[in-house]
N, C-alpha and C positions, 0 to 999 in steps of 0.2 A: 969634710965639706963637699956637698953637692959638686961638677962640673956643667958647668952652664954653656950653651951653643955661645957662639962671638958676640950676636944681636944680642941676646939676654947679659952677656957679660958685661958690656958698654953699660946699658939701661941699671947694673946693680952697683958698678962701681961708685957709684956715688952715695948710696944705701949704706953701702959696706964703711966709706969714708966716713959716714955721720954717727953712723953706731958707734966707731971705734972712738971718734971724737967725745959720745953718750959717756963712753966705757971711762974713758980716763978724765972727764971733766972738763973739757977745755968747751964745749959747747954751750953757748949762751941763747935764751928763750930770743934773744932781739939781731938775731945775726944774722947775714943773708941768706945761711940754710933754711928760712922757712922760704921765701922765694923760692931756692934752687927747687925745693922738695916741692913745691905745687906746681912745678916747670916737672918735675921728675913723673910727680903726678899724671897730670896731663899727658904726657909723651909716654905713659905702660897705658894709658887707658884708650890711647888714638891705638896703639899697637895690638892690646885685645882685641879692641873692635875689626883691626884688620885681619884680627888670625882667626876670629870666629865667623863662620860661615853667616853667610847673607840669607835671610830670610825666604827674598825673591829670589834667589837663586837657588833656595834648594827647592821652592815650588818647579820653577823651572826645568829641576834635574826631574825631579817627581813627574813634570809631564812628558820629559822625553820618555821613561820610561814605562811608563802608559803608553803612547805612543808605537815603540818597541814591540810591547806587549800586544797591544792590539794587533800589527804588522802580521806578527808570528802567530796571533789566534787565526787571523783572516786568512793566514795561508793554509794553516790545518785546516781549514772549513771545507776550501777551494780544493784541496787533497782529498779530503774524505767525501765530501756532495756524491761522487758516485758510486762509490762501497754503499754509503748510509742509503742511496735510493733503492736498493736490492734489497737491503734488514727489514724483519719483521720487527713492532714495536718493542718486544723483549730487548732485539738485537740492539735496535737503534738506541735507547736507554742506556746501555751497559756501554756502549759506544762511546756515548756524550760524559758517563760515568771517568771512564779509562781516560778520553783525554785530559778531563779536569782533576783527574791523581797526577797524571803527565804533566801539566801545566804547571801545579802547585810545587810537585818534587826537584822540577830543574828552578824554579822560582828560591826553592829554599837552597841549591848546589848554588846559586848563584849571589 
């Protein structure tokens, strides 16, 4: 049998009570375990909802990280403006090239 965190344990003891009650026959269609079970319901479905991440929130995380991103392109730009002002167009190209294999590569270490 599975080992369950404490929170999950609470939330199945009572799962586990009804089944075994299933198993050996003492459970009747008219008993208050269908109550208990749509209270048991209810209380794993509010608890999903709290364990699975929020919508607006992961837009949120998504624009701090644009954000970030953006920070660190503007400061490479501010870095490079006077190298790039001396390149000839070949230079400057292969330039723009290198940073955005740069950008991408720590993008994917990260």
């Amino acid at each position: 049998m599975k080992k369950l965190i404490p929170a999950r344990a609470a939330l199945a003891a009572p799962e586990a009570e009804a089944s075994s009650e299933l198993q050996t026959g003492r459970a009747s269609s008219s008993s208050p375990a269908t109550s208990d079970s749509k209270e048991r319901d209810a209380s794993l479905q509010r608890s999903a909802r709290r364990e699975r991440p929020d919508d607006i929130d992961e837009m949120r995380k998504r624009a701090d990280a644009f954000t970030i991103e953006a920070a660190d392109l503007r400061q490479i730009a501010d870095a490079a403006q006077p190298l790039y002002d001396t390149l000839d167009d070949w230079q400057r190209h292969r330039l723009v090239q290198f940073v955005r294999e740069d950008m991408r590569a720590n993008a994917i270490d990260n």
